[in-house]
DSSP file (Angstrom, degrees, kcal/mol; ACC not computed):
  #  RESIDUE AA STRUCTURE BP1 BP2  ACC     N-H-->O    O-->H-N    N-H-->O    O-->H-N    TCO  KAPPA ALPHA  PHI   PSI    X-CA   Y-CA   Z-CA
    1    1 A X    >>        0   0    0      0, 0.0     4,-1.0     0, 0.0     3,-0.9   0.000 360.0 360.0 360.0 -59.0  -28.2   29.2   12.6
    2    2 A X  H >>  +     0   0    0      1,-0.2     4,-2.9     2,-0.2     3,-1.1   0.911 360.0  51.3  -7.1 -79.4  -29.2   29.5   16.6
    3    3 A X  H 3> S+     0   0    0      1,-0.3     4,-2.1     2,-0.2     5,-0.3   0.837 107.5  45.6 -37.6 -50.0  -28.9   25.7   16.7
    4    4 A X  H <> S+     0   0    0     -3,-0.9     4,-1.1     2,-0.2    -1,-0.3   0.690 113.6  48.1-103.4   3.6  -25.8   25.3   15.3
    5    5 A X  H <X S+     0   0    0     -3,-1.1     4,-1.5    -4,-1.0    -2,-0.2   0.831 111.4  55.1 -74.7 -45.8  -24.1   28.0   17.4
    6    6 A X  H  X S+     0   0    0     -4,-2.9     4,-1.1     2,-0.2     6,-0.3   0.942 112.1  39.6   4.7 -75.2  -25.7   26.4   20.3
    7    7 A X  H >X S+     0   0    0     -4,-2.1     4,-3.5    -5,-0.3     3,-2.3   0.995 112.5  60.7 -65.3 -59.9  -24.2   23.1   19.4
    8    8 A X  H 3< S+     0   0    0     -4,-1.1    -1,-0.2     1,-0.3    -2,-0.2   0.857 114.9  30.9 -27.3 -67.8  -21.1   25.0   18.5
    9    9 A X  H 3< S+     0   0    0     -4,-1.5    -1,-0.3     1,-0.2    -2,-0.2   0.371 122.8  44.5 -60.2 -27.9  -20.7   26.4   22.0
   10   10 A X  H X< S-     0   0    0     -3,-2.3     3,-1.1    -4,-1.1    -1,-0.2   0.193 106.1-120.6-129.1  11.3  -22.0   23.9   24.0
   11   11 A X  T 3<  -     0   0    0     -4,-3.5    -3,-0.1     1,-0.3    -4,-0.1   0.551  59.3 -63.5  69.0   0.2  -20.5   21.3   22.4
   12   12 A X  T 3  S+     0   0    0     -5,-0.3    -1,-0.3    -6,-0.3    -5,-0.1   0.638  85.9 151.3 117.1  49.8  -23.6   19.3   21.2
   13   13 A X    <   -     0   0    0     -3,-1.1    -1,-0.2    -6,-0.2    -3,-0.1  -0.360  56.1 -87.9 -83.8-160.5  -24.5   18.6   24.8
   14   14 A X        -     0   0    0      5,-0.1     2,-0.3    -2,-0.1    -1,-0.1  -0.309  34.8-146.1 -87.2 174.2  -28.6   18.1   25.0
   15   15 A X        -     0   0    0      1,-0.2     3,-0.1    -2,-0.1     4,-0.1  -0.958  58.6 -20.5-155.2 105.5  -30.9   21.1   25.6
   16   16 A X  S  > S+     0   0    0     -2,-0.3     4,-1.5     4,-0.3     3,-0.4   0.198  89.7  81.8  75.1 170.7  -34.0   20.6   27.7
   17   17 A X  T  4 S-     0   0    0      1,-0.2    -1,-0.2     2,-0.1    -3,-0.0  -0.440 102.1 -58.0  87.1-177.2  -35.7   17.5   28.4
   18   18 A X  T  4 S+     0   0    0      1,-0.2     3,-0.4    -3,-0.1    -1,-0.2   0.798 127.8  69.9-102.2 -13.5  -35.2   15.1   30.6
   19   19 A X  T  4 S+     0   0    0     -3,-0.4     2,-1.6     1,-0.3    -1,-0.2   0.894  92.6  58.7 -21.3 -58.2  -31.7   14.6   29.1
   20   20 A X     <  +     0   0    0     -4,-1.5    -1,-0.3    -7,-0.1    -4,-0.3  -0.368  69.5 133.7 -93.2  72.4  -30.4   18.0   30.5
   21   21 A X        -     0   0    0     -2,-1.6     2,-0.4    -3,-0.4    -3,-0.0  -0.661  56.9-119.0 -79.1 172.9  -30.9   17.7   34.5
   22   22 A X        -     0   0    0     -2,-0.2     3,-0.1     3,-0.0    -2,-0.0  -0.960  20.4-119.4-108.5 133.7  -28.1   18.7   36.5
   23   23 A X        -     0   0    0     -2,-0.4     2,-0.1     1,-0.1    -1,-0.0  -0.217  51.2 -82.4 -76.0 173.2  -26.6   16.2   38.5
   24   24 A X        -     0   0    0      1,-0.1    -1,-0.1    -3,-0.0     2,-0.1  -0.373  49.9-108.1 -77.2 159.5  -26.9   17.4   42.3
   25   25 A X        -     0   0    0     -3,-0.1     2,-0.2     1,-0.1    -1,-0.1  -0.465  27.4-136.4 -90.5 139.1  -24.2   19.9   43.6
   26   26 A X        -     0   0    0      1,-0.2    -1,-0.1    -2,-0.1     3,-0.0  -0.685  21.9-104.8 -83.0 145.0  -21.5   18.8   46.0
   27   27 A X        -     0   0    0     -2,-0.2     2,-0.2     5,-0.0    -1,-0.2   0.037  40.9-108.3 -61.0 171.0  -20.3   20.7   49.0
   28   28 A X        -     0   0    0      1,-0.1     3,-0.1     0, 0.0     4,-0.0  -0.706  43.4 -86.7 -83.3 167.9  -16.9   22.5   48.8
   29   29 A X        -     0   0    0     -2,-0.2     2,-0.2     1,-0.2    -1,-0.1   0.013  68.1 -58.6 -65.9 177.6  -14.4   21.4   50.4
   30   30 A X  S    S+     0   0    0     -3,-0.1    -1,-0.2     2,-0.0     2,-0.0  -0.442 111.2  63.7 -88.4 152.4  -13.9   22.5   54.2
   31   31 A X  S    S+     0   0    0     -2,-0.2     2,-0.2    -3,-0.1    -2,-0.1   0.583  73.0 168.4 -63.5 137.4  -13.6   25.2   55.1
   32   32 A X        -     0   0    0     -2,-0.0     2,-0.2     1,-0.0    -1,-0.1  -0.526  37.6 -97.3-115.3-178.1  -17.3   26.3   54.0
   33   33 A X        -     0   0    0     -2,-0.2     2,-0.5     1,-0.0     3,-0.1  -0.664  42.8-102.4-102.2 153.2  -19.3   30.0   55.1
   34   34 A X    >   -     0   0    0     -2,-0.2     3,-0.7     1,-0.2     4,-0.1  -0.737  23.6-153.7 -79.3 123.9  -21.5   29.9   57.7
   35   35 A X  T 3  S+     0   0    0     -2,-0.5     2,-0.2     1,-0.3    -1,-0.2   0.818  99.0  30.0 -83.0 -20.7  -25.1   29.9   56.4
   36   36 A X  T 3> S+     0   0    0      1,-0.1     4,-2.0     2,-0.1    -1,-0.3  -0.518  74.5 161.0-124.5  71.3  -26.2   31.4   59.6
   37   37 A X  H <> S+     0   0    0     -3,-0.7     4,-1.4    -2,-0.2    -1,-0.1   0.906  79.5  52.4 -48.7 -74.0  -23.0   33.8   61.2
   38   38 A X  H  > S+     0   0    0      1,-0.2     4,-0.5     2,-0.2    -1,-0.2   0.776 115.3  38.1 -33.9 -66.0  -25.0   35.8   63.4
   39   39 A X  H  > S+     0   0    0      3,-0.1     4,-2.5     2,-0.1     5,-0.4   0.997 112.2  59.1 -40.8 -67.4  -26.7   32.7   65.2
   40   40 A X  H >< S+     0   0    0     -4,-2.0     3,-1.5     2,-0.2     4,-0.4   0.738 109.3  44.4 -44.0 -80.2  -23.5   30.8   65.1
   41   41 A X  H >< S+     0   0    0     -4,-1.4     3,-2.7     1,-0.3     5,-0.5   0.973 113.0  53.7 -51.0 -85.4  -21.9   33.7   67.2
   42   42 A X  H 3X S+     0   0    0     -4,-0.5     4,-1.4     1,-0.3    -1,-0.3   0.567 105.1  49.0  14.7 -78.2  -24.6   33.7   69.2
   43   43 A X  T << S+     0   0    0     -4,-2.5    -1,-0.3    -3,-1.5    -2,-0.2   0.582 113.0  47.9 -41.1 -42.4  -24.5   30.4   69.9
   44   44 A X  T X> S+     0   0    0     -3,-2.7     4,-1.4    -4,-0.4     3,-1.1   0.990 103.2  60.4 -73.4 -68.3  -20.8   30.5   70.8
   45   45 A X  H 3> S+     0   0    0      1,-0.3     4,-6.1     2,-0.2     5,-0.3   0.750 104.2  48.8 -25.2 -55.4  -21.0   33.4   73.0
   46   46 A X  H 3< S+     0   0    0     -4,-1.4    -1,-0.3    -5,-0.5     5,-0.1   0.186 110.2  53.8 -93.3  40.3  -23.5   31.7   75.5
   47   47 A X  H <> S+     0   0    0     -3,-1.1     4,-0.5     3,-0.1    -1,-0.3   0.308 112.1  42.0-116.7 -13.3  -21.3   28.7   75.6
   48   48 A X  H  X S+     0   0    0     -4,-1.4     4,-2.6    -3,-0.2     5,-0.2   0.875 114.5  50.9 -83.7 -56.8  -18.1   30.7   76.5
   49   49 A X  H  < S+     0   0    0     -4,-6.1    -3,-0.2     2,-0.1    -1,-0.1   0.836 114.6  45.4 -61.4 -18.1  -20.2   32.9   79.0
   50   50 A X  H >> S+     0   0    0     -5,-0.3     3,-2.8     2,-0.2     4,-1.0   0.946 118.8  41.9 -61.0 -89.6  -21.6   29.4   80.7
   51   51 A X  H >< S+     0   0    0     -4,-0.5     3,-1.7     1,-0.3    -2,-0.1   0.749 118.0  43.3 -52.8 -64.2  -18.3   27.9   80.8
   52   52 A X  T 3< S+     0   0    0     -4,-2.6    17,-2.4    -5,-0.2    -1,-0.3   0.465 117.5  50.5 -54.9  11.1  -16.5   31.1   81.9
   53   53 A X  T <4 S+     0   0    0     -3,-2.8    15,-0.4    15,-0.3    -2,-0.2   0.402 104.0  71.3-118.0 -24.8  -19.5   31.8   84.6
   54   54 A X  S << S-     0   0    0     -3,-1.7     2,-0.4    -4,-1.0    12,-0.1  -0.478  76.1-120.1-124.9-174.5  -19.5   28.5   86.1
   55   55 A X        +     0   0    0     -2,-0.2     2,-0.3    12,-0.1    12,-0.2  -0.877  38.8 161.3-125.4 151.6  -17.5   26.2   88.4
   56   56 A X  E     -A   66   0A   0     10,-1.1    10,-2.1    -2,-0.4     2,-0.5  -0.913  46.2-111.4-163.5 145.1  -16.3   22.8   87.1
   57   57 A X  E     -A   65   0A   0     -2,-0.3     8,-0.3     8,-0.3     3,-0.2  -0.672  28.0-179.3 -72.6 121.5  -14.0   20.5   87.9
   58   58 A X  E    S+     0   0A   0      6,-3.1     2,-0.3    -2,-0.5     7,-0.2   0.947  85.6   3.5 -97.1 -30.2  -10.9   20.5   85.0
   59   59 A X  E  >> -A   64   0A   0      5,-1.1     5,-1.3     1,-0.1     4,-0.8  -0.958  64.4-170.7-140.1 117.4   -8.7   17.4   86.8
   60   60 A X  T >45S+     0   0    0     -2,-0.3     3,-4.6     3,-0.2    -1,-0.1   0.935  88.0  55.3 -59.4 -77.8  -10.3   15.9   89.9
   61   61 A X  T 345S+     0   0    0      1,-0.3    -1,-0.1     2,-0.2     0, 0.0   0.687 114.0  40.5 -28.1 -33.7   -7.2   14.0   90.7
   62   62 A X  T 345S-     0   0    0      2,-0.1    -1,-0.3     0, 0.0    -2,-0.2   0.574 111.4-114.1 -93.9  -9.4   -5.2   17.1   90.6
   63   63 A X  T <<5 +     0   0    0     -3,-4.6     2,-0.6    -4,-0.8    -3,-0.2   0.648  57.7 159.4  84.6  15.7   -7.4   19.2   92.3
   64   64 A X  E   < +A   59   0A   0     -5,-1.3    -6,-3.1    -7,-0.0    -5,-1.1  -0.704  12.0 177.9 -77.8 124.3   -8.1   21.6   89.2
   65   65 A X  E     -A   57   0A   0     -2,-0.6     2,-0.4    -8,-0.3    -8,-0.3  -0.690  25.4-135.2-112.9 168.6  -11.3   23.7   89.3
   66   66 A X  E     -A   56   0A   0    -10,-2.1   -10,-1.1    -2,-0.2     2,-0.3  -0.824  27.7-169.5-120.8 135.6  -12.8   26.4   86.9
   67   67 A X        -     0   0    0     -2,-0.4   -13,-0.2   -12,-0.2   -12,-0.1  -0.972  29.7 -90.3-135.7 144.3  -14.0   29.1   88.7
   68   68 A X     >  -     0   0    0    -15,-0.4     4,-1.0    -2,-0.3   -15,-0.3  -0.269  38.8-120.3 -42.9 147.8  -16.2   32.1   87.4
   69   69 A X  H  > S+     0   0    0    -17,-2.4     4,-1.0     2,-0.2    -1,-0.1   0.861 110.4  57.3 -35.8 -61.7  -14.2   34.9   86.1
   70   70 A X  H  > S+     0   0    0      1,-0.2     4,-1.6     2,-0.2     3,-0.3   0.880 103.7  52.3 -48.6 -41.1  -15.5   37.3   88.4
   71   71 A X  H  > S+     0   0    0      2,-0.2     4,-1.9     1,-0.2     5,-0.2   0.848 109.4  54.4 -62.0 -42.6  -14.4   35.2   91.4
   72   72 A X  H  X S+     0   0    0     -4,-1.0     4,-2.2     1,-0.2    -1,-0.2   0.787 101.5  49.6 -23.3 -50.4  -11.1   35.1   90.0
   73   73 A X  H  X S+     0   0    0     -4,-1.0     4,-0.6    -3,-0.3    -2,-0.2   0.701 116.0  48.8-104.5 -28.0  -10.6   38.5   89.6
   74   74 A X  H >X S+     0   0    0     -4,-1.6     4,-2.6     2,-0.2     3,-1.3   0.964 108.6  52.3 -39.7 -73.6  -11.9   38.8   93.7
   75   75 A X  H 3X S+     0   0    0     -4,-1.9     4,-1.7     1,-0.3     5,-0.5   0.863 114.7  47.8 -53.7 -55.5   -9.5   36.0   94.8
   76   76 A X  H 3X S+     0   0    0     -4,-2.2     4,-0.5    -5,-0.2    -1,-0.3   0.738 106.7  51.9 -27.6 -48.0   -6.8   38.3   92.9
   77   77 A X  H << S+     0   0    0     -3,-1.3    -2,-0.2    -4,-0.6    -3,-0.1   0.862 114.1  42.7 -59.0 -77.4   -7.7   41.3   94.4
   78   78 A X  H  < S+     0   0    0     -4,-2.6    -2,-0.2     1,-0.1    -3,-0.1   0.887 126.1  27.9 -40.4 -58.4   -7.4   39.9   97.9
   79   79 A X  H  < S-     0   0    0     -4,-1.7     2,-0.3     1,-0.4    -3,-0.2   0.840  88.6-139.2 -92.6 -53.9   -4.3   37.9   97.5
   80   80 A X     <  -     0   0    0     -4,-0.5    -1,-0.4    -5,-0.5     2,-0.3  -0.833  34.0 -61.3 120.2 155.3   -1.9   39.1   94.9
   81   81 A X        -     0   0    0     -2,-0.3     2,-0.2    -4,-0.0    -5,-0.0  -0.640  53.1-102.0 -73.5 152.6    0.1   37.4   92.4
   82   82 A X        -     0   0    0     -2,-0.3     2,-0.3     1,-0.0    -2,-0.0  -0.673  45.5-148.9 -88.1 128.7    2.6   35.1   93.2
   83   83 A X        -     0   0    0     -2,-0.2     2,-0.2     3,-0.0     3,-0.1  -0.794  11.8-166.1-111.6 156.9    5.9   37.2   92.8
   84   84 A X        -     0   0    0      1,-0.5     0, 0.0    -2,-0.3     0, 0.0  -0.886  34.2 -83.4-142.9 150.1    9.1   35.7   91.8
   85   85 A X        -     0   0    0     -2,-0.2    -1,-0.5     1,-0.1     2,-0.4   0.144  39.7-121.9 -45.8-156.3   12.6   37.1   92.0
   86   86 A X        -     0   0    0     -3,-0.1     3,-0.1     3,-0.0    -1,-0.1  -0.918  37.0-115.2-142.5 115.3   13.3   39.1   89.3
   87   87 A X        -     0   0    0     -2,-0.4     3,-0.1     1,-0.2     0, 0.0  -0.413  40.4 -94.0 -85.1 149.2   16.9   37.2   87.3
   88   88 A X        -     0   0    0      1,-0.1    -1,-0.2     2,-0.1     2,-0.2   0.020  40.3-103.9 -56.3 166.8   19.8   39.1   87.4
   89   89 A X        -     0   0    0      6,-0.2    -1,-0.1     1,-0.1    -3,-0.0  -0.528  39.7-171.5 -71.4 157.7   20.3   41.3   84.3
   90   90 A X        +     0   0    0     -2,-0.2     2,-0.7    -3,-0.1    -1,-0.1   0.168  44.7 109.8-138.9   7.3   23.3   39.3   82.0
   91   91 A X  S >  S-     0   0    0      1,-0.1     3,-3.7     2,-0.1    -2,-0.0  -0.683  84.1 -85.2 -95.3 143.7   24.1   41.6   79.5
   92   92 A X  T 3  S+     0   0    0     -2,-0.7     3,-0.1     1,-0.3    -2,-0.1  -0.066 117.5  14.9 -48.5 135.7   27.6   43.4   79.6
   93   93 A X  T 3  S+     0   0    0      1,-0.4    -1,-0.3    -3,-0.0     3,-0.1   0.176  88.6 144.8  68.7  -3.3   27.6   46.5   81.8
   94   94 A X    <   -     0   0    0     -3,-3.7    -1,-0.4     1,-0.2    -6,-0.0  -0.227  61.2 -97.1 -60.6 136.7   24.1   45.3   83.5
   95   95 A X        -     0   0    0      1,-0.1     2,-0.3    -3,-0.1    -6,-0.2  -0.085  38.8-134.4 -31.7 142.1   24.4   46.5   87.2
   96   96 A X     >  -     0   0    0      1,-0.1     4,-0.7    -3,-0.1    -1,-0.1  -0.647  27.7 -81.2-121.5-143.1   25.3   44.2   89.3
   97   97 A X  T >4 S+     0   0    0     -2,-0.3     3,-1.6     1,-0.2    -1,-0.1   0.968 123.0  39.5 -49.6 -38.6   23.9   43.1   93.2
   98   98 A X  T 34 S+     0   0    0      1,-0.3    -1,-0.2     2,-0.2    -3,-0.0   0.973 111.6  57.1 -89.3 -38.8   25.9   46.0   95.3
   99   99 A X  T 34        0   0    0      1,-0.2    -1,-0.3     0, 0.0    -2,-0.2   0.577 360.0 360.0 -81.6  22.5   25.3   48.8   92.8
  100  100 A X    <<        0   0    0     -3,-1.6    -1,-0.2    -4,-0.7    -2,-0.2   0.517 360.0 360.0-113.5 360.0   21.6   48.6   92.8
């Protein structure tokens, strides 16, 4: 009776033996889980902080450099932002030039 619910159920494939291997498993499709997150971050992190730590050229031709962060945030500090006018306001009733 086993057997022939068995069969029933599995549809008479084979049971045991060298019949029943399983063929080998394919990945999923992409996007897959990371087998290792915690490395993988890792990993990232000290490629961001190198790249954001160090000085590089981004365009030669153009003169673009990568500069450490920190030096940034000096070179800020020192100078300023580049300010720009401010455009007038355009909406109906906006001040205008003599009443501000």
């Amino acid at each position: 009776a086993v057997h022939w619910v068995l069969d029933a159920f599995t549809g008479g494939a084979p049971r045991g033996g060298a019949e029943a291997r399983v063929a080998p498993r394919e990945l999923p499709p992409a996007p897959r889980l990371e087998p290792q997150p915690r490395h993988d971050l890792r990993e990232w992190l000290a490629r961001e902080r190198a790249l954001l730590g160090s000085y590089a050229w981004v365009d030669r031709e153009a003169g673009v450099v990568r500069i450490p962060i920190e030096r940034a945030i000096e070179i800020l500090g020192e100078e300023g932002l580049p300010a720009r006018d401010a455009p007038a306001p355009s909406w109906p009733g906006a001040p205008s030039e003599e009443r501000r």
